[in-house]
MARBA-957264 format. One record per residue (C-alpha): residue in three letters; x, y, z. Coordinates in nm, 3 decimals. Layout:
BEGIN
<ALA,<X,Y,Z>>
...
This chain:
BEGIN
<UNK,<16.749,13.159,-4.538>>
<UNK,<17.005,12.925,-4.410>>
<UNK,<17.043,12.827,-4.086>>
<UNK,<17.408,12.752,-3.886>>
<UNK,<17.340,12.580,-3.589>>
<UNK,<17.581,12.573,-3.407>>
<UNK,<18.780,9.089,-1.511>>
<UNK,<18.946,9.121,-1.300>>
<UNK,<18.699,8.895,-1.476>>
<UNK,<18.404,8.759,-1.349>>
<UNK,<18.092,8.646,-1.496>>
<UNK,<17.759,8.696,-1.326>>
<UNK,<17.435,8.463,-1.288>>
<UNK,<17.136,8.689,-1.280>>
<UNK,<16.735,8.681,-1.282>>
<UNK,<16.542,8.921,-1.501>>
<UNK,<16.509,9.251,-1.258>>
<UNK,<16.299,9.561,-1.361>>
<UNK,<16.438,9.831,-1.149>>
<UNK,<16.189,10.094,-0.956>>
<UNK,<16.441,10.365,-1.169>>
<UNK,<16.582,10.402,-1.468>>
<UNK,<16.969,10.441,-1.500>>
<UNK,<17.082,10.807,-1.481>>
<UNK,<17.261,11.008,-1.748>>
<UNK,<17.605,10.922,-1.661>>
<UNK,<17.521,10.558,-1.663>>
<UNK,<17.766,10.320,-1.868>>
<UNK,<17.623,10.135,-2.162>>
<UNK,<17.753,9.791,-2.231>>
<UNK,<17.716,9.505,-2.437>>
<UNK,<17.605,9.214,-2.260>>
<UNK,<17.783,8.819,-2.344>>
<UNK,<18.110,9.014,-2.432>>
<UNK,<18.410,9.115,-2.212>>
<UNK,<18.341,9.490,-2.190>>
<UNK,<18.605,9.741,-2.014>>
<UNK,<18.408,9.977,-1.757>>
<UNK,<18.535,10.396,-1.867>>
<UNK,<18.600,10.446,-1.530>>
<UNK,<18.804,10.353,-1.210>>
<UNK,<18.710,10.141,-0.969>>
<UNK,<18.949,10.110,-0.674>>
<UNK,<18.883,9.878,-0.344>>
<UNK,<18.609,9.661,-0.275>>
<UNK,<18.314,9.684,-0.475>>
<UNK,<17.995,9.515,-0.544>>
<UNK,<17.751,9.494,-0.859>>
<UNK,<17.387,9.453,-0.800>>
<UNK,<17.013,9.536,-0.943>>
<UNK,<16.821,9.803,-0.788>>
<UNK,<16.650,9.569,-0.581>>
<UNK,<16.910,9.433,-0.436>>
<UNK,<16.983,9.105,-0.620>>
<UNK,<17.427,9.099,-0.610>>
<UNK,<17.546,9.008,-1.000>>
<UNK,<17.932,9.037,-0.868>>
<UNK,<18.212,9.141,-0.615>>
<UNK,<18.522,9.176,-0.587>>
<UNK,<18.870,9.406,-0.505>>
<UNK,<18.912,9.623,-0.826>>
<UNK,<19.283,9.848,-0.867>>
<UNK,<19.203,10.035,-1.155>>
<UNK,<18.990,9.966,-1.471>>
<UNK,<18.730,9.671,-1.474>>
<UNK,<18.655,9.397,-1.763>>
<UNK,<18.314,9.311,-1.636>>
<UNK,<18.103,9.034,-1.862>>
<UNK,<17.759,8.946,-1.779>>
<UNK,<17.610,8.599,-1.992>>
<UNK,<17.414,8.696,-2.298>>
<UNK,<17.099,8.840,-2.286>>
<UNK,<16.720,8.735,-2.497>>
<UNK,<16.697,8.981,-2.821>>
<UNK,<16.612,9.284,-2.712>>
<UNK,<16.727,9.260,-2.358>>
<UNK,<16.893,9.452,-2.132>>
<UNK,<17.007,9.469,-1.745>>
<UNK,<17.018,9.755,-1.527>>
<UNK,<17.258,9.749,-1.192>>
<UNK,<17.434,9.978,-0.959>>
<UNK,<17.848,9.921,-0.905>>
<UNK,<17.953,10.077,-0.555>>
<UNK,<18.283,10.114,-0.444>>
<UNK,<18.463,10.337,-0.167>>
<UNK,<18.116,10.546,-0.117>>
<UNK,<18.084,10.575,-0.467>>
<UNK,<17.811,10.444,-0.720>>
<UNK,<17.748,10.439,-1.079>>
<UNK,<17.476,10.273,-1.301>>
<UNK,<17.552,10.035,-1.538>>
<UNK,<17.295,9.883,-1.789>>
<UNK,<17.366,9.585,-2.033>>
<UNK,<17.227,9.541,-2.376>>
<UNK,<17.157,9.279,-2.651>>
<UNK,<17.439,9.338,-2.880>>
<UNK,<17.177,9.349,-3.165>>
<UNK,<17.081,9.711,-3.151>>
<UNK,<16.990,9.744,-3.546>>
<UNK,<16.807,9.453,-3.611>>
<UNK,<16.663,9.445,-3.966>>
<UNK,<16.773,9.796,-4.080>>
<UNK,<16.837,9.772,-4.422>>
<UNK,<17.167,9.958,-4.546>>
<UNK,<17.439,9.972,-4.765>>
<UNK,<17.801,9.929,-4.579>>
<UNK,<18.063,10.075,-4.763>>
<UNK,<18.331,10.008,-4.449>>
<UNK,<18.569,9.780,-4.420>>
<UNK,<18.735,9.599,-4.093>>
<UNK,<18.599,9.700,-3.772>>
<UNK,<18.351,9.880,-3.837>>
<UNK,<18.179,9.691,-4.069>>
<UNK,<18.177,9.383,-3.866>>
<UNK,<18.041,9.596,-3.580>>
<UNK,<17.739,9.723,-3.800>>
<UNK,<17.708,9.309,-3.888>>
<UNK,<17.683,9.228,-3.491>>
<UNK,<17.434,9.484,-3.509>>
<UNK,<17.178,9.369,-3.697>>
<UNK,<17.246,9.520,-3.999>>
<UNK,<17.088,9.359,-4.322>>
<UNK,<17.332,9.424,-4.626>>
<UNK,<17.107,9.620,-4.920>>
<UNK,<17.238,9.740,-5.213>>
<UNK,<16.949,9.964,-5.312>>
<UNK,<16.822,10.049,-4.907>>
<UNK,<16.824,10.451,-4.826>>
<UNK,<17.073,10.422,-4.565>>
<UNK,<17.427,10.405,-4.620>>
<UNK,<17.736,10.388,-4.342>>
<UNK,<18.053,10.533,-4.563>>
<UNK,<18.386,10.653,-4.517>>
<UNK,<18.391,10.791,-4.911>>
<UNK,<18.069,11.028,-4.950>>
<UNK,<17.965,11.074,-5.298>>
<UNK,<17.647,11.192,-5.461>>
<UNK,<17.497,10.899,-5.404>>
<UNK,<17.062,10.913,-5.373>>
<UNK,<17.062,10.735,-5.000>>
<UNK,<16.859,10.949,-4.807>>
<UNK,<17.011,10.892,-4.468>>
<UNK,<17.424,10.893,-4.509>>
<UNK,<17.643,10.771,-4.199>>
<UNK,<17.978,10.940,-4.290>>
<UNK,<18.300,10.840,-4.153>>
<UNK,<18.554,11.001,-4.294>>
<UNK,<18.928,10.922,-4.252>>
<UNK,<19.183,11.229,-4.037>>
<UNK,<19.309,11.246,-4.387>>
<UNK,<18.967,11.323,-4.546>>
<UNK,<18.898,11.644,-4.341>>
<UNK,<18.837,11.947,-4.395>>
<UNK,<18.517,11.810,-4.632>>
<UNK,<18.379,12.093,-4.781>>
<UNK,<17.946,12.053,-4.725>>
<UNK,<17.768,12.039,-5.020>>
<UNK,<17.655,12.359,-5.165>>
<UNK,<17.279,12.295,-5.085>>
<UNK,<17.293,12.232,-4.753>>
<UNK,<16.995,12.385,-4.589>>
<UNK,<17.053,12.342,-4.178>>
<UNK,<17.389,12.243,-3.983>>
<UNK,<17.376,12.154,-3.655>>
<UNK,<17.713,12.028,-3.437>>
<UNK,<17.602,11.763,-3.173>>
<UNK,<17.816,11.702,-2.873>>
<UNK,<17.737,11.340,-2.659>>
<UNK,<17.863,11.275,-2.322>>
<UNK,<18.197,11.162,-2.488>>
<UNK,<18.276,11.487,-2.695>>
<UNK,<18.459,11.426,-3.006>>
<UNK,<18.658,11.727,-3.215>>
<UNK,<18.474,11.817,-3.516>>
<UNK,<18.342,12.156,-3.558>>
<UNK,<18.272,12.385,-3.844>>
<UNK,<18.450,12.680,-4.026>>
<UNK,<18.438,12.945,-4.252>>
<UNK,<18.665,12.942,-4.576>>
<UNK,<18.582,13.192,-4.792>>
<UNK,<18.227,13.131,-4.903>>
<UNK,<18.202,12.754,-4.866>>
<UNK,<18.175,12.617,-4.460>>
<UNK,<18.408,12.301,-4.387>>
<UNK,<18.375,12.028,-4.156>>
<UNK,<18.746,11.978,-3.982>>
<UNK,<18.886,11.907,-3.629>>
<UNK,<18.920,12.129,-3.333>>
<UNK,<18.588,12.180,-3.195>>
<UNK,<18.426,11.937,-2.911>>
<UNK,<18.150,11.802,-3.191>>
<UNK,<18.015,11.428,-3.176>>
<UNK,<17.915,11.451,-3.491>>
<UNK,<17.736,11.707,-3.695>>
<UNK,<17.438,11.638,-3.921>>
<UNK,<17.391,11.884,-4.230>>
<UNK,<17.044,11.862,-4.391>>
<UNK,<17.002,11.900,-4.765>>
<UNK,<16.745,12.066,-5.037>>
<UNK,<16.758,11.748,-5.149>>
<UNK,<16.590,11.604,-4.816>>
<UNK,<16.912,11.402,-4.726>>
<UNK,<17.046,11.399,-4.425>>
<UNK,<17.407,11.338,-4.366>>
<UNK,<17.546,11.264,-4.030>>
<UNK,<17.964,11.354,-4.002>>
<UNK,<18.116,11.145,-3.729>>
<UNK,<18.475,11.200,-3.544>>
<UNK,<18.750,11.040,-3.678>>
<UNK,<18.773,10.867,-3.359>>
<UNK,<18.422,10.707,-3.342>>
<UNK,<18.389,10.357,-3.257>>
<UNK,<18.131,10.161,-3.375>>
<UNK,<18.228,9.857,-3.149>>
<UNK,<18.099,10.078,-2.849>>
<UNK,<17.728,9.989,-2.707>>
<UNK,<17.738,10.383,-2.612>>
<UNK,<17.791,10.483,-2.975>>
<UNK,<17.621,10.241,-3.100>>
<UNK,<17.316,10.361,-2.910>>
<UNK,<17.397,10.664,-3.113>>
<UNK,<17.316,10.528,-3.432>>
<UNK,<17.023,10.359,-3.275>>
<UNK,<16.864,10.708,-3.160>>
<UNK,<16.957,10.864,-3.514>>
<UNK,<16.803,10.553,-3.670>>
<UNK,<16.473,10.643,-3.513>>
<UNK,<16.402,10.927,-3.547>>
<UNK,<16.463,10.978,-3.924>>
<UNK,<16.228,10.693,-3.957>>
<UNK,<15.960,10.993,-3.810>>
């Protein structure tokens, strides 16, 4: 039977610190050796540091941040604290190679593809991934779907076997619907993405319109996905 389941600039100088804790769930994930835009407010004096104590930056901030930190080593990353006006929030910095080696095909153009490039990504014509913004019935057995506003509702293929709608700290607005016999992906639910499951053991992940592949938080995304259909 199947299943529905629903800087101011500034650049820091910085030691390799292992914190006693790791960041919390609301943490901010960014890409280290690029400017990168902090998704929250930071008003007054503040003052970026490791959790032991080591200050990576200060300042007066009177609205949104661009923070950069100097690359990191492959496979790097920083974690720190930014506290302002009694407030705190965790910030960790990452390699910007966060596929390295994972062989794909990329059938995206512009922004997205060069983000998948920066990645890591290794260009395969005949690799079981794919990252698309056309699905067809090709064999891949992991499919990254993108598709355009214009491209939704997309009917799911007729041998789907599980859906499940997956909703990340930035919620996105897919969701799924009814019409007549067949269900439809479309807009205006709260969705991330949704990942349908096949009799034909492929697994195709549907991402908002809106996703961007240029963000370390999304891209960490893709990352977890990666991983665990290697299992």
């Amino acid at each position: 039977m199947k299943r529905l389941s629903f800087l101011l600039l500034f650049l820091f100088v910085f030691g390799a610190a292992v914190p006693d804790a790791g960041p919390g769930e609301n943490a901010a994930h960014l890409y280290a050796g690029r400017p990168q835009l902090l998704p929250f407010e930071v008003k007054g004096e503040f003052v970026i540091r490791t959790r032991h104590g080591r200050i990576l930056g200060s300042g007066v901030g009177a609205g949104q941040l661009t923070v950069q930190v100097p690359e990191l080593e492959k496979g790097g990353r920083v974690e720190a604290v930014i506290e302002w006006d009694g407030r705190s929030r965790d910030l960790v910095f990452h390699h910007p190679l966060l596929l390295p080696g994972l062989r794909a095909r990329t059938a995206l153009a512009g922004p997205r593809r060069a983000a998948l490039s920066e990645a890591g990504i290794v260009k395969a014509a005949a690799a079981q991934v794919v990252f698309t913004d056309s699905f067809g019935a090709a064999g891949e057995s992991v499919v990254f779907f993108f598709p355009p506003r214009n491209g939704l509702p997309w009917k799911i293929p007729d041998d789907w076997r599980t859906v499940a709608l997956h909703r990340t700290k930035n919620a996105g607005t897919l969701s799924v619907q009814k019409v007549k016999e067949d269900f439809r992906v479309d807009t205006g639910g709260r969705a991330t993405y949704i990942e349908v499951a096949t009799a034909r053991n492929q697994r195709i992940f549907i991402f908002d319109p809106g996703f961007d592949l240029s963000s370390a938080e999304n891209m960490l995304i893709i990352q977890q996905i990666v991983k665990e259909a290697k299992k």
